[in-house]
mmCIF file as Biopython writes it, N, C-alpha, C and O atoms, coordinates in Angstrom:
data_model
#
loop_
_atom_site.group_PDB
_atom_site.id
_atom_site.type_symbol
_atom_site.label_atom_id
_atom_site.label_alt_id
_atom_site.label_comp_id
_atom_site.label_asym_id
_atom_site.label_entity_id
_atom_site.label_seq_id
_atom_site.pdbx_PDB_ins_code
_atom_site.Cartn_x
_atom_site.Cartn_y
_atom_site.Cartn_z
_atom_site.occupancy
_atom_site.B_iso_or_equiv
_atom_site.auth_seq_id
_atom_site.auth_asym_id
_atom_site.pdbx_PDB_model_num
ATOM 1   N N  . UNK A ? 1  ? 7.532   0.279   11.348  1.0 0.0 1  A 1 
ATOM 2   C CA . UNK A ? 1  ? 8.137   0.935   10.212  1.0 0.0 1  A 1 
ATOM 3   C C  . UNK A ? 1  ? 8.969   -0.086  9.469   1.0 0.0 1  A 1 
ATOM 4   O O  . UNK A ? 1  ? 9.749   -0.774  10.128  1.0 0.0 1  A 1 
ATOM 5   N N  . UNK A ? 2  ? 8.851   -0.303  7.754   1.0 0.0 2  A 1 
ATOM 6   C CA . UNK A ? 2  ? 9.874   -1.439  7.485   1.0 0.0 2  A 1 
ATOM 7   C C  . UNK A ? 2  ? 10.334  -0.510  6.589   1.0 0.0 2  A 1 
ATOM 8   O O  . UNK A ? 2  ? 9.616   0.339   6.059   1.0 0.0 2  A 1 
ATOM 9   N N  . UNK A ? 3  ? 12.214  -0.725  6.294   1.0 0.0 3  A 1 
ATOM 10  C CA . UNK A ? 3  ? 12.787  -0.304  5.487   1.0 0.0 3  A 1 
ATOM 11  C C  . UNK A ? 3  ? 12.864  -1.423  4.121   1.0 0.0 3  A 1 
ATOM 12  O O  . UNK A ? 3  ? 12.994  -2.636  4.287   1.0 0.0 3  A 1 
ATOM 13  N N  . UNK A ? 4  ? 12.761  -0.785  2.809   1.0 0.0 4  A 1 
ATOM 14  C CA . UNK A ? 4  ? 12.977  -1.462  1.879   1.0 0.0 4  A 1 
ATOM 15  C C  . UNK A ? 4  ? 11.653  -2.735  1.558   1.0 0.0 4  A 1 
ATOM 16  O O  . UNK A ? 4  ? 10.574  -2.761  2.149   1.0 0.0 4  A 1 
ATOM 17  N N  . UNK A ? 5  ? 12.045  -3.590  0.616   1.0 0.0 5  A 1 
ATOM 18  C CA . UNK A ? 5  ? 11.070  -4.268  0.034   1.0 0.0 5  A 1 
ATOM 19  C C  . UNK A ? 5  ? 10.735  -5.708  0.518   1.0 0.0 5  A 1 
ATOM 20  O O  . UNK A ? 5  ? 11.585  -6.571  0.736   1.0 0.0 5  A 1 
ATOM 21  N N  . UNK A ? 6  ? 9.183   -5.885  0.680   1.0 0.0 6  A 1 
ATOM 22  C CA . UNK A ? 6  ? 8.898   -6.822  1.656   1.0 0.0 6  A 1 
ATOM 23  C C  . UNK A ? 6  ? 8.598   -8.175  0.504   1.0 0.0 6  A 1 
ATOM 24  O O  . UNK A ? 6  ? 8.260   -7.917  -0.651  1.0 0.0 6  A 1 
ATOM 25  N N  . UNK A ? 7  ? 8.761   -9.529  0.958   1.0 0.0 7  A 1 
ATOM 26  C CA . UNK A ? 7  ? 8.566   -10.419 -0.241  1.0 0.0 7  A 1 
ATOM 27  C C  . UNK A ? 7  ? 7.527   -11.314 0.359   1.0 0.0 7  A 1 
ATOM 28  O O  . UNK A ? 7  ? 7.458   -12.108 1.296   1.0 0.0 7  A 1 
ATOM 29  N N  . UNK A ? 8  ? 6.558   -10.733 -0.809  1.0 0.0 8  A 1 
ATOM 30  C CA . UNK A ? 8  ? 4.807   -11.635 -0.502  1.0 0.0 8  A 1 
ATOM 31  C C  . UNK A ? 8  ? 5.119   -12.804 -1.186  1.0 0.0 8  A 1 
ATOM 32  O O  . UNK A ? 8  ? 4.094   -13.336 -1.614  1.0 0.0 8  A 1 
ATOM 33  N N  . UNK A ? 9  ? 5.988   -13.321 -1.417  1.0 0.0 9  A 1 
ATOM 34  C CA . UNK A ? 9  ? 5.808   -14.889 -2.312  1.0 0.0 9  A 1 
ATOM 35  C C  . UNK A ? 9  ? 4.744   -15.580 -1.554  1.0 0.0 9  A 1 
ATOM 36  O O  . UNK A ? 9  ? 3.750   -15.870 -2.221  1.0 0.0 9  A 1 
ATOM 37  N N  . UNK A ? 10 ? 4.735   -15.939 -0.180  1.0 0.0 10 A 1 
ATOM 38  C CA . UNK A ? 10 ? 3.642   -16.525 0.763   1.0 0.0 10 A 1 
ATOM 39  C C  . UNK A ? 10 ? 2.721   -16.173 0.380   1.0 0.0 10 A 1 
ATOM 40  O O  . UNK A ? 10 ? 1.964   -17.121 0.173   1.0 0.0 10 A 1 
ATOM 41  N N  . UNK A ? 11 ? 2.120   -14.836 0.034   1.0 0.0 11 A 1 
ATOM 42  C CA . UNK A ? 11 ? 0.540   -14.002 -0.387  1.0 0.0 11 A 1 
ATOM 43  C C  . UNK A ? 11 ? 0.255   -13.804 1.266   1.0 0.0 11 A 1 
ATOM 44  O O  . UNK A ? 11 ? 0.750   -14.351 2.252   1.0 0.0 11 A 1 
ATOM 45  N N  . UNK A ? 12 ? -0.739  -12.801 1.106   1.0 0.0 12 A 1 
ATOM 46  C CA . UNK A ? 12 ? -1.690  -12.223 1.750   1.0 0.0 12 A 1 
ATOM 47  C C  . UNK A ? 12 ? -2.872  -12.726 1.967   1.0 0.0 12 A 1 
ATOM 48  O O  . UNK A ? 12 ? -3.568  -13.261 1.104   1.0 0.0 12 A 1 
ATOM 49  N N  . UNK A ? 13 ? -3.289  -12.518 3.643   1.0 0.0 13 A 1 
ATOM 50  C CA . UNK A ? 13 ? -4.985  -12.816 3.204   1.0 0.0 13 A 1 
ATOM 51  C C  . UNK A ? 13 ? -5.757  -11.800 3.472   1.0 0.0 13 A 1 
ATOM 52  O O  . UNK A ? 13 ? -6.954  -11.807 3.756   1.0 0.0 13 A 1 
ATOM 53  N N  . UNK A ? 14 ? -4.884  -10.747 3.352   1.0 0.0 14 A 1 
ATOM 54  C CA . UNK A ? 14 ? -5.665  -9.482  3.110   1.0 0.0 14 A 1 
ATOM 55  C C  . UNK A ? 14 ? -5.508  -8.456  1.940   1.0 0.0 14 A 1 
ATOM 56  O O  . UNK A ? 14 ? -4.418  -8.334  1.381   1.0 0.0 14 A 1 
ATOM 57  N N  . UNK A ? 15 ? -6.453  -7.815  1.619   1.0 0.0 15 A 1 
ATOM 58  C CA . UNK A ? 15 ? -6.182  -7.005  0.175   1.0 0.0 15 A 1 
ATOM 59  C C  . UNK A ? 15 ? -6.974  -5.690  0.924   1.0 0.0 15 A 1 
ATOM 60  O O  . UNK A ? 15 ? -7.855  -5.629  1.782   1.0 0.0 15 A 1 
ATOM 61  N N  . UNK A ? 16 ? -6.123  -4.559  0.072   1.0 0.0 16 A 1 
ATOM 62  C CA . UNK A ? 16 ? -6.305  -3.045  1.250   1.0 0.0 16 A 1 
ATOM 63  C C  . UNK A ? 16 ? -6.694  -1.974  -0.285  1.0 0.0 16 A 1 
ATOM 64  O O  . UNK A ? 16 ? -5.965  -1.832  -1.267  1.0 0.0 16 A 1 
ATOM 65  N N  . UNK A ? 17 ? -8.119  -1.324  -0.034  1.0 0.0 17 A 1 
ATOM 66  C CA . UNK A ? 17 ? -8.413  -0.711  -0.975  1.0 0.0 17 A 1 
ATOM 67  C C  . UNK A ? 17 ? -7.914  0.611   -0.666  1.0 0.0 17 A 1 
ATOM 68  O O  . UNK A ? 17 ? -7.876  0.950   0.517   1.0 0.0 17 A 1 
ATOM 69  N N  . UNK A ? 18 ? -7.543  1.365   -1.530  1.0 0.0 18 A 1 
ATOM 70  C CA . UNK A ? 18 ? -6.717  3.160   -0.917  1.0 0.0 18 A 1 
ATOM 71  C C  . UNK A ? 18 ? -7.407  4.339   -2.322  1.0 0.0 18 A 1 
ATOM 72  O O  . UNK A ? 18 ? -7.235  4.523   -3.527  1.0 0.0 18 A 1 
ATOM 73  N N  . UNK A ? 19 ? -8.121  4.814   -1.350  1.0 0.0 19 A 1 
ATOM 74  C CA . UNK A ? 19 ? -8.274  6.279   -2.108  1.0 0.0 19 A 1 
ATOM 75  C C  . UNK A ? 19 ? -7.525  7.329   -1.974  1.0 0.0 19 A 1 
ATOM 76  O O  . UNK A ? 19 ? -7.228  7.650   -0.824  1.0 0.0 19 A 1 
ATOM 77  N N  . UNK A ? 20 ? -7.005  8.165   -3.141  1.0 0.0 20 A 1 
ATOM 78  C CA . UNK A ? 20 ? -6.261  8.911   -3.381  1.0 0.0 20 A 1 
ATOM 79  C C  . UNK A ? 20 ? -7.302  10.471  -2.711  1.0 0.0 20 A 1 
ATOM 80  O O  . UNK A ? 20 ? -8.516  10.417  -2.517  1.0 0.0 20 A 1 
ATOM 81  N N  . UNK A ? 21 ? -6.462  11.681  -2.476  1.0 0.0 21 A 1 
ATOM 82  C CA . UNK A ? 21 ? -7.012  12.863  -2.745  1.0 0.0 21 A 1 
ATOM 83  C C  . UNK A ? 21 ? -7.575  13.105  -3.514  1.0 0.0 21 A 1 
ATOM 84  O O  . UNK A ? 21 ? -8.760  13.433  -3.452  1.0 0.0 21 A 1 
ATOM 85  N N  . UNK A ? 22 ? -6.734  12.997  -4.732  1.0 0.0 22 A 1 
ATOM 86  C CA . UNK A ? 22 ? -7.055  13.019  -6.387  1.0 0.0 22 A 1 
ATOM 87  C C  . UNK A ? 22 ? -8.130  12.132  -7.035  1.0 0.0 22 A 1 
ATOM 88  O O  . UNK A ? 22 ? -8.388  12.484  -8.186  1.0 0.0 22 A 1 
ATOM 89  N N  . UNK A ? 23 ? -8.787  11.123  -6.609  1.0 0.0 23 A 1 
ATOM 90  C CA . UNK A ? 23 ? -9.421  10.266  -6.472  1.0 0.0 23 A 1 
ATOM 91  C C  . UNK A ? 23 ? -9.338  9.248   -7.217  1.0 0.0 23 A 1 
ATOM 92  O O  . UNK A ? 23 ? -10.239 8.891   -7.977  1.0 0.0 23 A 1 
ATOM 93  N N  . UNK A ? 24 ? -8.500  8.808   -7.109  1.0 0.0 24 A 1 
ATOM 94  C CA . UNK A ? 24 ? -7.976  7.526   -7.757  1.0 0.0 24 A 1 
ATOM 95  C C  . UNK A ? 24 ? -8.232  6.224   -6.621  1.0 0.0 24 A 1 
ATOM 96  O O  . UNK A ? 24 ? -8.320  6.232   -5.393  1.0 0.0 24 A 1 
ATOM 97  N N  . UNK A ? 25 ? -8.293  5.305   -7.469  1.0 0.0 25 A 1 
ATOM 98  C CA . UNK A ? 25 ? -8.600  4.133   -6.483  1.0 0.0 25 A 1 
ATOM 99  C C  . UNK A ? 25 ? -7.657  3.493   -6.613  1.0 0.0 25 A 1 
ATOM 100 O O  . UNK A ? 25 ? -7.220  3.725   -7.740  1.0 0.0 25 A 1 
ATOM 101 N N  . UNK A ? 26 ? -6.836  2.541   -5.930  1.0 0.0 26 A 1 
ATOM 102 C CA . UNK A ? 26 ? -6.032  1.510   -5.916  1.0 0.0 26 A 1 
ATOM 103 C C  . UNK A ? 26 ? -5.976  0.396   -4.829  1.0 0.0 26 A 1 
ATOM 104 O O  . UNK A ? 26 ? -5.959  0.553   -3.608  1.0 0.0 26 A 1 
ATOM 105 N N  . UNK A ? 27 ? -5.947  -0.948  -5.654  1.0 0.0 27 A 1 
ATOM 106 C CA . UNK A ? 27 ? -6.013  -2.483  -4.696  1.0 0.0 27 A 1 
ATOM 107 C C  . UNK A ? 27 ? -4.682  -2.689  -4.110  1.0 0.0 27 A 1 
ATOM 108 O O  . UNK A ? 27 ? -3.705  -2.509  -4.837  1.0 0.0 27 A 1 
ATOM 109 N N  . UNK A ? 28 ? -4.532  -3.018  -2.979  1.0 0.0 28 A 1 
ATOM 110 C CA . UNK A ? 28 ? -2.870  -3.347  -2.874  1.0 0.0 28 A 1 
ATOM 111 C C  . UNK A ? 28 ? -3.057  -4.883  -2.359  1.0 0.0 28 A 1 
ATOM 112 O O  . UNK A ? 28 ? -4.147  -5.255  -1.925  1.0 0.0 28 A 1 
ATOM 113 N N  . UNK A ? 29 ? -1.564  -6.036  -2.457  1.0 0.0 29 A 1 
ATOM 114 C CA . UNK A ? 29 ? -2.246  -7.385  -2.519  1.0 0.0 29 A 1 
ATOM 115 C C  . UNK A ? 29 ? -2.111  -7.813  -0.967  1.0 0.0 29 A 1 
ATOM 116 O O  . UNK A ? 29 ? -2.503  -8.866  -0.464  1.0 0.0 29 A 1 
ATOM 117 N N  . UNK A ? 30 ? -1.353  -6.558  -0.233  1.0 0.0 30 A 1 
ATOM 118 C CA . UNK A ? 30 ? -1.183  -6.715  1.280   1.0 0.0 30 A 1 
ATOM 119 C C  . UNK A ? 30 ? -1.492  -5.429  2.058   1.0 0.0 30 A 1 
ATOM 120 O O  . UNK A ? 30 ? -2.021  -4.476  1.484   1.0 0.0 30 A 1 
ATOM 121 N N  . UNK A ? 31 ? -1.136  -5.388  3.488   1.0 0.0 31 A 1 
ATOM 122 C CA . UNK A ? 31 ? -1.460  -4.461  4.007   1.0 0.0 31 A 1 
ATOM 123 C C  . UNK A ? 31 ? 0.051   -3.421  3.642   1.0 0.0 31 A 1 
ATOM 124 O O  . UNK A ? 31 ? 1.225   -3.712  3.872   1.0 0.0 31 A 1 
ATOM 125 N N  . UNK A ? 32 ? -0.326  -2.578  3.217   1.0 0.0 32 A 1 
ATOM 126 C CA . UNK A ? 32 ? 0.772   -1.398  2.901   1.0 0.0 32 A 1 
ATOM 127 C C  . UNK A ? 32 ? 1.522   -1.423  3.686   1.0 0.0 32 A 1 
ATOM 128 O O  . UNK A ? 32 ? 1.420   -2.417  4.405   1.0 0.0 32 A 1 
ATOM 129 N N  . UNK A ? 33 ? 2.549   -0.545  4.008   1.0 0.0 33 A 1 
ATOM 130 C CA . UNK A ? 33 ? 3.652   -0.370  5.156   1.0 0.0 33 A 1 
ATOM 131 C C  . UNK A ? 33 ? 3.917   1.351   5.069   1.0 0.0 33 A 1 
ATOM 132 O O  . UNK A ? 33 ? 4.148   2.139   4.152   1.0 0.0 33 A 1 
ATOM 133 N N  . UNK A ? 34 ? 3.760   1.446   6.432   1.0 0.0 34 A 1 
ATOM 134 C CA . UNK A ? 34 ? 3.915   2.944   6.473   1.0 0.0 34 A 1 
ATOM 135 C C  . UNK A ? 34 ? 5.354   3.766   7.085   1.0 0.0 34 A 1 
ATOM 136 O O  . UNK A ? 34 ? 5.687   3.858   8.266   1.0 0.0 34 A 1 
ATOM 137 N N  . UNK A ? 35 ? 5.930   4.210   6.104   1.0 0.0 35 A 1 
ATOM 138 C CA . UNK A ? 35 ? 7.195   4.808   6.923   1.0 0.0 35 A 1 
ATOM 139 C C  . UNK A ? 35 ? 7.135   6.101   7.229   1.0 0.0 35 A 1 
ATOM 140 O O  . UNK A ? 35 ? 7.154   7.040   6.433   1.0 0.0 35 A 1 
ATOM 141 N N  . UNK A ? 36 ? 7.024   6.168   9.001   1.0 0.0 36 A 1 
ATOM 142 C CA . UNK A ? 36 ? 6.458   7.776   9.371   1.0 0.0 36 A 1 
ATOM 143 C C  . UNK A ? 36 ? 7.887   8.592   9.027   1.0 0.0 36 A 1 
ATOM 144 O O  . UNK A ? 36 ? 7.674   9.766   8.726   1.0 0.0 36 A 1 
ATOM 145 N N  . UNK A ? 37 ? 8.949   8.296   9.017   1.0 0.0 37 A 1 
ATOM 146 C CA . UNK A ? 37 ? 10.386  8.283   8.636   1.0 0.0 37 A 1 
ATOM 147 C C  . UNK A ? 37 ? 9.880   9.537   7.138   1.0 0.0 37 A 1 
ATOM 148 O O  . UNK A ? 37 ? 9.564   10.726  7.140   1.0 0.0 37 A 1 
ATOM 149 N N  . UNK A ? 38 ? 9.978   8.841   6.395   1.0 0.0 38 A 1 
ATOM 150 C CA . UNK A ? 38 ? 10.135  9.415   4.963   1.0 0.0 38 A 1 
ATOM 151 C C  . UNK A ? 38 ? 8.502   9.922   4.543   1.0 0.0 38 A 1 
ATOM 152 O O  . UNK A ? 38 ? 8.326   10.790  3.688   1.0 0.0 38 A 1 
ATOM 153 N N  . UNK A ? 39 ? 7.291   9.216   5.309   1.0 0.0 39 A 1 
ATOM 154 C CA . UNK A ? 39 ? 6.353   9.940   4.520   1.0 0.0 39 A 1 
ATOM 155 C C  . UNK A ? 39 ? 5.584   9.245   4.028   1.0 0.0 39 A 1 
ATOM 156 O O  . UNK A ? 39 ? 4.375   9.463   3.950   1.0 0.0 39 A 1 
ATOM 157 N N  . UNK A ? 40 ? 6.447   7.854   3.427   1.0 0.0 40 A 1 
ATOM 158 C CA . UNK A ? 40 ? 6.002   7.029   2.389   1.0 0.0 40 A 1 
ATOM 159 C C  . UNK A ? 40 ? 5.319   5.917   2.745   1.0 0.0 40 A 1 
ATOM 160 O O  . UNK A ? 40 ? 5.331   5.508   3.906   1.0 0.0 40 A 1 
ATOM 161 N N  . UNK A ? 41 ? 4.522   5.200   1.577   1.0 0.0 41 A 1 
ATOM 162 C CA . UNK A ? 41 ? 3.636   4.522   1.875   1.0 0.0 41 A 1 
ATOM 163 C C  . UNK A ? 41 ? 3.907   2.676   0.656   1.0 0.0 41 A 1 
ATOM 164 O O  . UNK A ? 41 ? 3.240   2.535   -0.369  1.0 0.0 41 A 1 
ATOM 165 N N  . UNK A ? 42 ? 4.775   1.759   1.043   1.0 0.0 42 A 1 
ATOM 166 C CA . UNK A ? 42 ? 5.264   1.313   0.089   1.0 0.0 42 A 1 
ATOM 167 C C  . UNK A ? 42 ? 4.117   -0.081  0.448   1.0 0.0 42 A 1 
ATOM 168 O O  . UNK A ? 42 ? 3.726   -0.464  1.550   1.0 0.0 42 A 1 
ATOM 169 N N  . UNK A ? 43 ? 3.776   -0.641  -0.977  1.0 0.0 43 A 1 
ATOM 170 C CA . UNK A ? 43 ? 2.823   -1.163  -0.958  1.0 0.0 43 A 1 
ATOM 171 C C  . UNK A ? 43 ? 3.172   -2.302  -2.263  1.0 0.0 43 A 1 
ATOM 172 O O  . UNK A ? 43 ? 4.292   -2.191  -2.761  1.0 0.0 43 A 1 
ATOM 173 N N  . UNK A ? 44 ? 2.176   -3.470  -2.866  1.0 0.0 44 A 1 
ATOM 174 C CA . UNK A ? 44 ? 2.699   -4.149  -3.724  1.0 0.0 44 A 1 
ATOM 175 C C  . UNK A ? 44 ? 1.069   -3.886  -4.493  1.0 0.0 44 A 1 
ATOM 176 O O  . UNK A ? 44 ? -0.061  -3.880  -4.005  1.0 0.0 44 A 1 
ATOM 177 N N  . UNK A ? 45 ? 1.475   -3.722  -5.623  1.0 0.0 45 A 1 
ATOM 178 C CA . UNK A ? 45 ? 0.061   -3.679  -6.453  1.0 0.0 45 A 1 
ATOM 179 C C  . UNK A ? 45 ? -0.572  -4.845  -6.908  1.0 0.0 45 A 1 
ATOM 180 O O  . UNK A ? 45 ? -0.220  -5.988  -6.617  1.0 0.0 45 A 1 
ATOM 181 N N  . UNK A ? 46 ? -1.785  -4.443  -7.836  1.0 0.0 46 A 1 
ATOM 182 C CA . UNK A ? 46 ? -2.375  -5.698  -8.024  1.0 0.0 46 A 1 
ATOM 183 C C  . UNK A ? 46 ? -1.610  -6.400  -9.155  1.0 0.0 46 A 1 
ATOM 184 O O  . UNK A ? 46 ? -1.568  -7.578  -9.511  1.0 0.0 46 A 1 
ATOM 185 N N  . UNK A ? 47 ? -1.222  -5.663  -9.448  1.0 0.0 47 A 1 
ATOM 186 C CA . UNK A ? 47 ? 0.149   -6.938  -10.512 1.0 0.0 47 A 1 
ATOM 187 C C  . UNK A ? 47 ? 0.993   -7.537  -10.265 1.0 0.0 47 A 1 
ATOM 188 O O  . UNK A ? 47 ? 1.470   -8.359  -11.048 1.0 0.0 47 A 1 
ATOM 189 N N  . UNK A ? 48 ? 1.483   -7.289  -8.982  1.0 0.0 48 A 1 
ATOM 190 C CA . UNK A ? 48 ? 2.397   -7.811  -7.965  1.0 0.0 48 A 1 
ATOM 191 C C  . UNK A ? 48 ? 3.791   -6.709  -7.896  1.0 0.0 48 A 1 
ATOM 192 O O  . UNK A ? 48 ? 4.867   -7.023  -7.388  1.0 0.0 48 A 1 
ATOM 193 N N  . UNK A ? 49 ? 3.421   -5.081  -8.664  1.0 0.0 49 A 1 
ATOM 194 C CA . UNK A ? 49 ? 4.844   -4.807  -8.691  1.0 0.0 49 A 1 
ATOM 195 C C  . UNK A ? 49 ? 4.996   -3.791  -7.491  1.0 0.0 49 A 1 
ATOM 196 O O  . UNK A ? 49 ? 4.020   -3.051  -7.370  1.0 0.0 49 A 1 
ATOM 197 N N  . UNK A ? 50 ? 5.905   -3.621  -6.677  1.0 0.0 50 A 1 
ATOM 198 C CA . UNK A ? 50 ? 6.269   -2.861  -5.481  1.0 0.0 50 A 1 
ATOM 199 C C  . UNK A ? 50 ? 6.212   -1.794  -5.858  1.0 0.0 50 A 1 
ATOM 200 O O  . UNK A ? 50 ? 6.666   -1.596  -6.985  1.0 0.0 50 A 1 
ATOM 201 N N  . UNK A ? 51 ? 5.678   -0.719  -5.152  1.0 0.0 51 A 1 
ATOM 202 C CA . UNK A ? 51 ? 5.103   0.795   -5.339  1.0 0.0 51 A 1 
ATOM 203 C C  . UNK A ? 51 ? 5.406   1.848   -4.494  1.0 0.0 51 A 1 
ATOM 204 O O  . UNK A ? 51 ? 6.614   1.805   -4.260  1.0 0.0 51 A 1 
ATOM 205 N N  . UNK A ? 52 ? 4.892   2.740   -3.948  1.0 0.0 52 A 1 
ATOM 206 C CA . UNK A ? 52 ? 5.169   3.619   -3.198  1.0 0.0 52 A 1 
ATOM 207 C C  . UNK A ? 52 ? 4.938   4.974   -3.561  1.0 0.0 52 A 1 
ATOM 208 O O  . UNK A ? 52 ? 5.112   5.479   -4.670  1.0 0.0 52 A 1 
ATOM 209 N N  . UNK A ? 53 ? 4.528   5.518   -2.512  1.0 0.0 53 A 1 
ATOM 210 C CA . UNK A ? 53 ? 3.236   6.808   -2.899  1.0 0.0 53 A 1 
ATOM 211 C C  . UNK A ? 53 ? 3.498   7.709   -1.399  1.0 0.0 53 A 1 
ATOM 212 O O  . UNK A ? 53 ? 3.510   7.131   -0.312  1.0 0.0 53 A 1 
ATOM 213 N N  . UNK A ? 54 ? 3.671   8.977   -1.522  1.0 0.0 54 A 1 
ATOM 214 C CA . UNK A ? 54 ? 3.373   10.071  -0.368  1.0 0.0 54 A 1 
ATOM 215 C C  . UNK A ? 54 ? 2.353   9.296   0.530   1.0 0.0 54 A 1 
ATOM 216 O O  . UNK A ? 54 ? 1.590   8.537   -0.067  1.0 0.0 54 A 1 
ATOM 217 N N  . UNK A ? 55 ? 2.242   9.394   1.925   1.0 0.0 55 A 1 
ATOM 218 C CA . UNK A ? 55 ? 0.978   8.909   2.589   1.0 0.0 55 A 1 
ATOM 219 C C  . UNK A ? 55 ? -0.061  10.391  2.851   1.0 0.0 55 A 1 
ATOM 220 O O  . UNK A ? 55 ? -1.199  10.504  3.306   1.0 0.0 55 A 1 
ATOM 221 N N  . UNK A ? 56 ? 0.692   11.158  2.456   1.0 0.0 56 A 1 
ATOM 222 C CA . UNK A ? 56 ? -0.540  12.574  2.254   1.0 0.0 56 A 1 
ATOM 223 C C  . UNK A ? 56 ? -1.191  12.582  1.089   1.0 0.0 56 A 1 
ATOM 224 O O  . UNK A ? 56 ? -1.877  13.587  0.905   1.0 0.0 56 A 1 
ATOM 225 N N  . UNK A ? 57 ? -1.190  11.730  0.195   1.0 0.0 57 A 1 
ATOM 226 C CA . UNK A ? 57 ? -1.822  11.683  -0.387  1.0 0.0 57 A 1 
ATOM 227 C C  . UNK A ? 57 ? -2.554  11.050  -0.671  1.0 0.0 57 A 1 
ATOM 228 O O  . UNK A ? 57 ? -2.993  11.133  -1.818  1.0 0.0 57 A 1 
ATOM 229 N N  . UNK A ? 58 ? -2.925  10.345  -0.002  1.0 0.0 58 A 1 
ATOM 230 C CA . UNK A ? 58 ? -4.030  8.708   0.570   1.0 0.0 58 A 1 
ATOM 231 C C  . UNK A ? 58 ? -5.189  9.901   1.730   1.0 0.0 58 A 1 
ATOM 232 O O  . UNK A ? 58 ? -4.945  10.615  2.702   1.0 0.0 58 A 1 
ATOM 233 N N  . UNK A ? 59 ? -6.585  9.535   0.854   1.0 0.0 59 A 1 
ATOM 234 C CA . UNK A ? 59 ? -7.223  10.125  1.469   1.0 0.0 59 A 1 
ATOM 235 C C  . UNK A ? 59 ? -8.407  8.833   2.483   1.0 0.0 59 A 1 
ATOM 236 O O  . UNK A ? 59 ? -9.369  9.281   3.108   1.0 0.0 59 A 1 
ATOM 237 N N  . UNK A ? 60 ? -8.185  7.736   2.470   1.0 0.0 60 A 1 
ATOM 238 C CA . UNK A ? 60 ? -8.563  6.899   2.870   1.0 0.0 60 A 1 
ATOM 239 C C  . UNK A ? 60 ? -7.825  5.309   2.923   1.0 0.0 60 A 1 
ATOM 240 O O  . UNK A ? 60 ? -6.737  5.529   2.390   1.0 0.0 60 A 1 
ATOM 241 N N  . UNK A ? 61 ? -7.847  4.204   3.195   1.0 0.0 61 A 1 
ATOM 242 C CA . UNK A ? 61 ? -7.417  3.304   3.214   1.0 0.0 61 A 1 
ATOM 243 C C  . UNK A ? 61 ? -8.328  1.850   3.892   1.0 0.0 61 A 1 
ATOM 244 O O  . UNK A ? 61 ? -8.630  1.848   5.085   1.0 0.0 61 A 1 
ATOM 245 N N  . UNK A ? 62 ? -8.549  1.145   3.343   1.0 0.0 62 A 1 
ATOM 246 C CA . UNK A ? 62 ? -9.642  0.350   3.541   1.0 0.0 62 A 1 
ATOM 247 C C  . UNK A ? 62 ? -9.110  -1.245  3.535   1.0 0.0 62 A 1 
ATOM 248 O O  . UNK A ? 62 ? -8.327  -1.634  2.669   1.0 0.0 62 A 1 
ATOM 249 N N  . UNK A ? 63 ? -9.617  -2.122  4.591   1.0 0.0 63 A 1 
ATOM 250 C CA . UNK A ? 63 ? -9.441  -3.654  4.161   1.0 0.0 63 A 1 
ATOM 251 C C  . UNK A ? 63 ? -10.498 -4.232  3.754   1.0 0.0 63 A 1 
ATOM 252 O O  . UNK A ? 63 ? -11.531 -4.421  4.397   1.0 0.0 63 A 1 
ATOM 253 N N  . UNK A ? 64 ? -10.245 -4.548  2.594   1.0 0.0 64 A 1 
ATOM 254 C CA . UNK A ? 64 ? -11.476 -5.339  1.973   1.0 0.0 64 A 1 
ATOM 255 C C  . UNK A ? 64 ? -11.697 -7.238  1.386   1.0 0.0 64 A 1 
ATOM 256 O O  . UNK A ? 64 ? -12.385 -7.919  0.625   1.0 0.0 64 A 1 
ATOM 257 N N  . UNK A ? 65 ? -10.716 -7.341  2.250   1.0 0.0 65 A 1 
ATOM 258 C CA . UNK A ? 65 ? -11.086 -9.167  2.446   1.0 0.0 65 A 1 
ATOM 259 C C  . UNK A ? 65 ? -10.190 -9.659  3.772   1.0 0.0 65 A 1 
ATOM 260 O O  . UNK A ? 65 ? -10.234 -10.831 4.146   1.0 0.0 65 A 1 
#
């Protein structure tokens, strides 16, 4: 579980594809972080900006490199 915001300056060598319920797609530039705590699912997008989304509402989650 991590509290608060993680700093990818290093980068990732993984990128995590996430389908929504709603069906939305989204790239994240690392592996997400899941806080069973709050629910939440805080993640960095493909623009690099820090995010965060219900994890009930992730109907899948995928690594794709």
């Amino acid at each position: 579980m991590q509290h608060g915001a993680r700093n990818h300056a290093g980068g990732c060598s993984s990128s995590y594809a996430r389908s929504t319920n709603d069906g939305h797609m989204m790239v994240t530039e690392c592996k997400p972080d899941i806080d069973n705590d709050t629910g939440m699912i805080r993640y960095t997008d493909a623009h690099g900006n820090e995010q965060q989304s219900n994890k009930n509402d992730v109907k899948q989650m995928l690594k794709i490199n």
